[in-house]
N, C-alpha and C positions, 0 to 999 in steps of 0.2 A: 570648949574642949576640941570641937573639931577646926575653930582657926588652929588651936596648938598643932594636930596632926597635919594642916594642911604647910604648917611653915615647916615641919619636920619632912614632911616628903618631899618639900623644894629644898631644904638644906642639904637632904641624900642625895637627889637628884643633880644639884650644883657640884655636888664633892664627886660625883660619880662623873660628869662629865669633863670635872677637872682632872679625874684620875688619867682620863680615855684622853683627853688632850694633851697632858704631859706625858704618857705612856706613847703615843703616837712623836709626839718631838723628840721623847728621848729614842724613839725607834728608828726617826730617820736622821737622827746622828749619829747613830751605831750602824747606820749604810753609808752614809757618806764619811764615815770613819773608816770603812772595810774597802772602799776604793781608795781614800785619800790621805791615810795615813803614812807614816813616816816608816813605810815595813823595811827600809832597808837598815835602820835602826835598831827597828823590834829583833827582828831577825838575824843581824848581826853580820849584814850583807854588803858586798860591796858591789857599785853603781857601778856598769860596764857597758850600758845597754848603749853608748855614742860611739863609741867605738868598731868604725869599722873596716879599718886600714887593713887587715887579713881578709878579711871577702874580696874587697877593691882589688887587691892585688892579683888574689888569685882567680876573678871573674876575667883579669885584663891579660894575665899571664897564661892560665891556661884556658879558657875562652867560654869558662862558666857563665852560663847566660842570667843576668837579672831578668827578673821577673813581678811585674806589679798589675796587679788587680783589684778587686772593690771587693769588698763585703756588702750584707743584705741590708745595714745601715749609710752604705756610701762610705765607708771609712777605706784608707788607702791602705794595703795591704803589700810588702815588699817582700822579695824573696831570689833566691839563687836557683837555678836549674839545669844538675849538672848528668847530662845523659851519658849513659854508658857505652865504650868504645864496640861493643858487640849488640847484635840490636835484642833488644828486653820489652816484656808485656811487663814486667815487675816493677816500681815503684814505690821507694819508701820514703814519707816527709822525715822530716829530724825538727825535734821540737826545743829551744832549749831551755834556760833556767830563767827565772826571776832576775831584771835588772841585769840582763845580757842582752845577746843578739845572735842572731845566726853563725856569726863566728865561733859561737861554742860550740859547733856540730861540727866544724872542719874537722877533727878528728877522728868522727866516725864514717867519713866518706870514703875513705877507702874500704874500709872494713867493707862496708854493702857494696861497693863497685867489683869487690875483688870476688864475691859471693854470685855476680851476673844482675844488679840493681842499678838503675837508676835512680838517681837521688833529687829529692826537693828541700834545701833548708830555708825556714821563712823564720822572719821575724815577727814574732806575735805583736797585737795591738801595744799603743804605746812602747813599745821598744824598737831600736836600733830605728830603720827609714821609714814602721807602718805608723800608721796616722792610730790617733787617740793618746791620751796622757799618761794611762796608766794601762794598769792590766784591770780587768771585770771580773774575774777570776772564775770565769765559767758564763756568767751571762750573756757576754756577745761570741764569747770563742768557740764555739759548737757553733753559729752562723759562720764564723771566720774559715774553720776549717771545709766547713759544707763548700765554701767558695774554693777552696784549695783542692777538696776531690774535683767539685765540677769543672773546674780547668785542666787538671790532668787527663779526665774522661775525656776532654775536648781536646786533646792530642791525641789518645788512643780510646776507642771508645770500650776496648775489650781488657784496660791496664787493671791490673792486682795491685791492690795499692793497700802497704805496710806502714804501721806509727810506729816510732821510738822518740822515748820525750825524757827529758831531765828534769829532775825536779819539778819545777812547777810547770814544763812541759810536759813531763808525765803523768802529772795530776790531769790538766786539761786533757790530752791523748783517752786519758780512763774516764773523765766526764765524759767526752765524747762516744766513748765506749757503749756505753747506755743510752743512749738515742737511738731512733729508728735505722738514720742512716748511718750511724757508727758502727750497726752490726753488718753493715755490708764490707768494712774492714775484714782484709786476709789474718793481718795480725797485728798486735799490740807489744811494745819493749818497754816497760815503766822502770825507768832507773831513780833511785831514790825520791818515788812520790811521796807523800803525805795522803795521809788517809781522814779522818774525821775533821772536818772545816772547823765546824765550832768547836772543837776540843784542840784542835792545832790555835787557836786563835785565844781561848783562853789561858790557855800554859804560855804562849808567848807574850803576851801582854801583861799578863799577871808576872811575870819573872821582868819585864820591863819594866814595871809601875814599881814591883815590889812591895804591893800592897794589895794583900789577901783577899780584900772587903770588895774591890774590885770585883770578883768573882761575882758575889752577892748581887750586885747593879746587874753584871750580866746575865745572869740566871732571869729578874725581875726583866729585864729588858725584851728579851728574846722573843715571844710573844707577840711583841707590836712590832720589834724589826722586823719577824715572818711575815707580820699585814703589808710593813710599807714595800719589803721585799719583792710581794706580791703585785702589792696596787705599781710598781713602778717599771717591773719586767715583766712581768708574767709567770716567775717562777718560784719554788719553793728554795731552801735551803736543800734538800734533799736533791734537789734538779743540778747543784754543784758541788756536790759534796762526793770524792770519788770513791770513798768508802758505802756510801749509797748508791754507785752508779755502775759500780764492778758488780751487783748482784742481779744487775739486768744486761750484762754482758754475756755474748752470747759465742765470740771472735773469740782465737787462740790469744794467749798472753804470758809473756816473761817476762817475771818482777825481778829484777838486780840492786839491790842495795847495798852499803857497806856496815861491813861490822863494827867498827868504832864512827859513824856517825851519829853526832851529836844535836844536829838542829834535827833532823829528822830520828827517831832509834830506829833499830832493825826490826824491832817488835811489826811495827804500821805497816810493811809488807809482806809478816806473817799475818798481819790481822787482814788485809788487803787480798791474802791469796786466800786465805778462809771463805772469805765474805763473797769471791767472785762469781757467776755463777757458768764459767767456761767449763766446760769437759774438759779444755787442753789445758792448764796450767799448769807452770814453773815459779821456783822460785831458785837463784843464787846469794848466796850470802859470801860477799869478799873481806874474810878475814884482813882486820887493821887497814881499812880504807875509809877515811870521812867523809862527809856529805858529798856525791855525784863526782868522789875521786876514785870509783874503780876500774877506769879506765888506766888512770895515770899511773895508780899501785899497780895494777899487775895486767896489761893489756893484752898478753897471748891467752891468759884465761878468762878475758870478758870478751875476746872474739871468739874463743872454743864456744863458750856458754852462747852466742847470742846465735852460731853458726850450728851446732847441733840441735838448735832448739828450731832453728826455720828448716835443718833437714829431715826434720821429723815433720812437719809440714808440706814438705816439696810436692806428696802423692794429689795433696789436694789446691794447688797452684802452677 
């Protein structure tokens, strides 16, 4: 009888470390899935991020300076830096969308130069001239931007230095929010971010695949992607999630989304200004504008909005 018990505790024992073995594999293919998958697909996006014949032109026409630095991993880091014609302690980076590049912020440069700003547009990892293949979607870009304050200090050591991000620039802008030295940020513009990582990721892969059961695997998965998440950066899911990183935000912030956006709903930066945990928070909602097009819809009322919202700020910058 006790051989019986002893091959049943090795049988448990074998099934349990099969469980913990596949549960680990299927984890760290659900991370190298969330780096290396085909989101421009999932998402319904289109690939822009080579494109960069509108910077070139106007770094070479009106004499915007490129700008390249390292990150804390050695990754190369490209960017524009376009100072203002009256002299400014002020500084805002411009962040932009998934599968772009710095040229999607051409459009808001004037907006802050006309306000008395200097402006930095960078192109986040893996996009447009920075070095890496993809985006990490939080895990190196809170180091990437650490390297973008620290070189603007290193021009001015006394600069007030402002985010506005698109999309998935806004996301990151608001993860970065939530670090130490994110709250030394003057202020924050999140234009149609996304809020809850694993709920943005389930709805869109599951409306990808089209198959419900999907869910189920992720649900069962999640668990061990936290471990391998863990064991391979150092951080949690919660550490890039900017619906968890707005409640440790401490910097003023204005959410701008649009009312008919469809990859993102408007809800997420209702649920985003809830969750923040700034004293100064805004939200605008741009009637019949789609995803990070309220600029485009109606551009005298997303300068009013972004401009009354930094002058109610001014007493403290």
């Amino acid at each position: 009888m006790r051989f019986f018990f002893k091959i049943v505790k090795i049988l448990i024992l074998f099934l349990l470390f099969a469980f913990v073995g596949a549960g680990f594999y299927a984890g760290n293919t659900a991370y190298e899935t969330m780096l290396t998958a085909p989101w421009e697909k999932i998402l319904g996006v289109t690939k822009q991020t080579a494109d960069l014949s509108r910077i070139h032109r106007r770094e070479q026409k009106d004499g915007w300076q490129p700008v390249e630095i390292r990150s804390a991993d050695r990754t190369k880091l490209r960017g524009t830096y376009i100072e203002n014609s009256r002299s400014s302690d002020r500084t805002v980076i411009l962040l932009h969308g998934l599968y772009q590049n710095r040229s999607m912020c051409i459009p808001y440069v004037d907006m802050y130069r006309d306000m008395g700003y200097n402006v930095l547009l960078i192109d986040q990892r893996g996009h447009g001239e920075s070095g890496g293949s993809h985006t990490t979607w939080g895990l190196r870009e809170t180091d990437d931007l650490d390297a973008w304050t620290e070189w603007l200090r290193g021009k001015d050591g006394g600069v007030k230095i402002g985010m506005h991000g698109i999309s998935l620039g806004a996301a990151m802008a608001l993860i970065y929010s939530g670090t130490e030295r994110g709250k030394n940020i003057s202020f924050y513009v999140a234009d149609s971010a996304y809020g809850g990582m694993m709920e943005l990721g389930k709805d869109k892969i599951s409306a990808y695949t089209g198959d419900p059961r999907f869910l189920w695997g992720m649900d069962l998965v999640e668990p061990f992607f936290q471990s391998v998440l863990w064991l391979k950066s150092g951080k949690t899911l919660s550490d890039i999630d900017p619906l968890e990183a707005v409640r440790r935000m401490t910097a003023p912030v204005l959410f701008l989304h649009g009312g008919a956006d469809t990859l993102i709903p408007p809800k997420t930066a209702e649920e985003l200004l809830q969750a923040s945990g700034s004293s100064k928070k805004e939200l605008f909602i741009f009637d019949g504008a789609g995803h990070t097009m309220e600029m485009a819809a109606n551009g005298d009322a997303y300068r009013k909005a972004v401009r009354v919202f930094l002058e109610s700020l001014s007493q403290n910058m």
